[in-house]
Structures are given as C-alpha cells and as structure tokens.
C-alpha positions as CSV (number, residue, x, y, z in Angstrom):
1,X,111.3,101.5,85.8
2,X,108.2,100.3,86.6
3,X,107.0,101.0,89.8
4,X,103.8,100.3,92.2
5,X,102.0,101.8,94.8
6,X,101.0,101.1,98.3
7,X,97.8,103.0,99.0
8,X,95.5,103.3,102.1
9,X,97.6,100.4,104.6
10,X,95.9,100.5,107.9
11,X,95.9,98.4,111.1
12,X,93.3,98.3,113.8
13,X,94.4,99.8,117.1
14,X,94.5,96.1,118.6
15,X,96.3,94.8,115.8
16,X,99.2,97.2,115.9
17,X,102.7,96.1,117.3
18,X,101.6,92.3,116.1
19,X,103.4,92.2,113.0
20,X,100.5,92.4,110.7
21,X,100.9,95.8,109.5
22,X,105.0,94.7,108.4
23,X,103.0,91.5,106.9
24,X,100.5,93.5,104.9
25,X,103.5,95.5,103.2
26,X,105.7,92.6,102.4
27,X,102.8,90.7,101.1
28,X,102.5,93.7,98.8
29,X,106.6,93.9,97.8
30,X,105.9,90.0,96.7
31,X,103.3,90.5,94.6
32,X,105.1,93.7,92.9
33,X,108.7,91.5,92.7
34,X,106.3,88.7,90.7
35,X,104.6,91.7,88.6
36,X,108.4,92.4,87.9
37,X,108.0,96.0,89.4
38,X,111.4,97.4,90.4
39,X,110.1,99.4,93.4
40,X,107.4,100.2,95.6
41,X,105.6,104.0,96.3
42,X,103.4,104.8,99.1
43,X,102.9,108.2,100.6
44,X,103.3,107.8,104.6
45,X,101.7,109.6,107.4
46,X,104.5,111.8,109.1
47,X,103.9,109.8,112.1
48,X,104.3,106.4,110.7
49,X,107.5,107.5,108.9
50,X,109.6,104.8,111.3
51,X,107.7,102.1,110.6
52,X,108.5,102.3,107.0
53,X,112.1,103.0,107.5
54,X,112.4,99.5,109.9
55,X,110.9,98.1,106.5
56,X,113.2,99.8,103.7
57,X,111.8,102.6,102.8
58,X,112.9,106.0,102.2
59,X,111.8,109.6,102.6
60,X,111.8,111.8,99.3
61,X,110.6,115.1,98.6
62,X,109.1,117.8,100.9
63,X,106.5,117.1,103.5
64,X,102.6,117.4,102.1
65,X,99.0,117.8,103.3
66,X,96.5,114.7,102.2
67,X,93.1,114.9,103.8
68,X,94.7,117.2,106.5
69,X,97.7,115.2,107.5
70,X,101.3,116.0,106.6
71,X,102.5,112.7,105.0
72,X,105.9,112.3,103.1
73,X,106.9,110.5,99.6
74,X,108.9,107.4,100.3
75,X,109.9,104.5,98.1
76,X,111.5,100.7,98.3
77,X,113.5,99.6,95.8
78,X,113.0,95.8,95.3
C-alpha cells in the first residue's frame, strides 16, 4: 500500500492545547487521502504518544533513540 510520512510536526509552547497541532496533522491525512495514500507514518516522541492516539494512531514496534529521544513507530490508516 502506499503510504506517507509525517516528519518534524512541532507546535510553539503558546500554541499548544489550541488545536493547531491536531490541525497540522489532519491537514496532512487530507492531502495523503487526495494523493490516494492508504495510511500515514510518523515516528512520535514517547512523550507525545497520547496526542497521536486521541488522533488515530497507533504504536508499532519497539521504543528507539532519534537525536537522543526515545520515540516510537506509529501509523493511521486512512
């Protein structure tokens, strides 16, 4: 299936709890679901692994460092 990738999302401090960051990522499903992709990628910050879950995503494989920070595979099927 074809799949794409959400890479790098980040909200300013003051921004956060607004609803941009939730924006931002279904902005990004839309544009996949008209580029026909069947799902969505992104590697999450162990810390921000809630906020994707409350959007539809979910957790795969085992925890893994990037730049220092554990962050886990998670995925949103469209």
């Amino acid at each position: 299936p074809a799949v794409g990738s959400l890479g790098r999302l980040a909200v300013t401090r003051r921004a956060r709890g607004l609803g941009v960051g939730a924006a931002l990522v279904r902005a990004i499903e839309e544009a996949a679901r008209d580029r026909d992709l069947t799902a969505v990628d992104l590697h999450a910050q162990t810390h921000a692994l809630g906020f994707y879950e409350r959007l539809g995503y979910e957790a795969y494989g085992p925890e893994f460092p990037d730049a220092g920070i554990p962050h886990r595979a998670m995925r949103r099927v469209l």
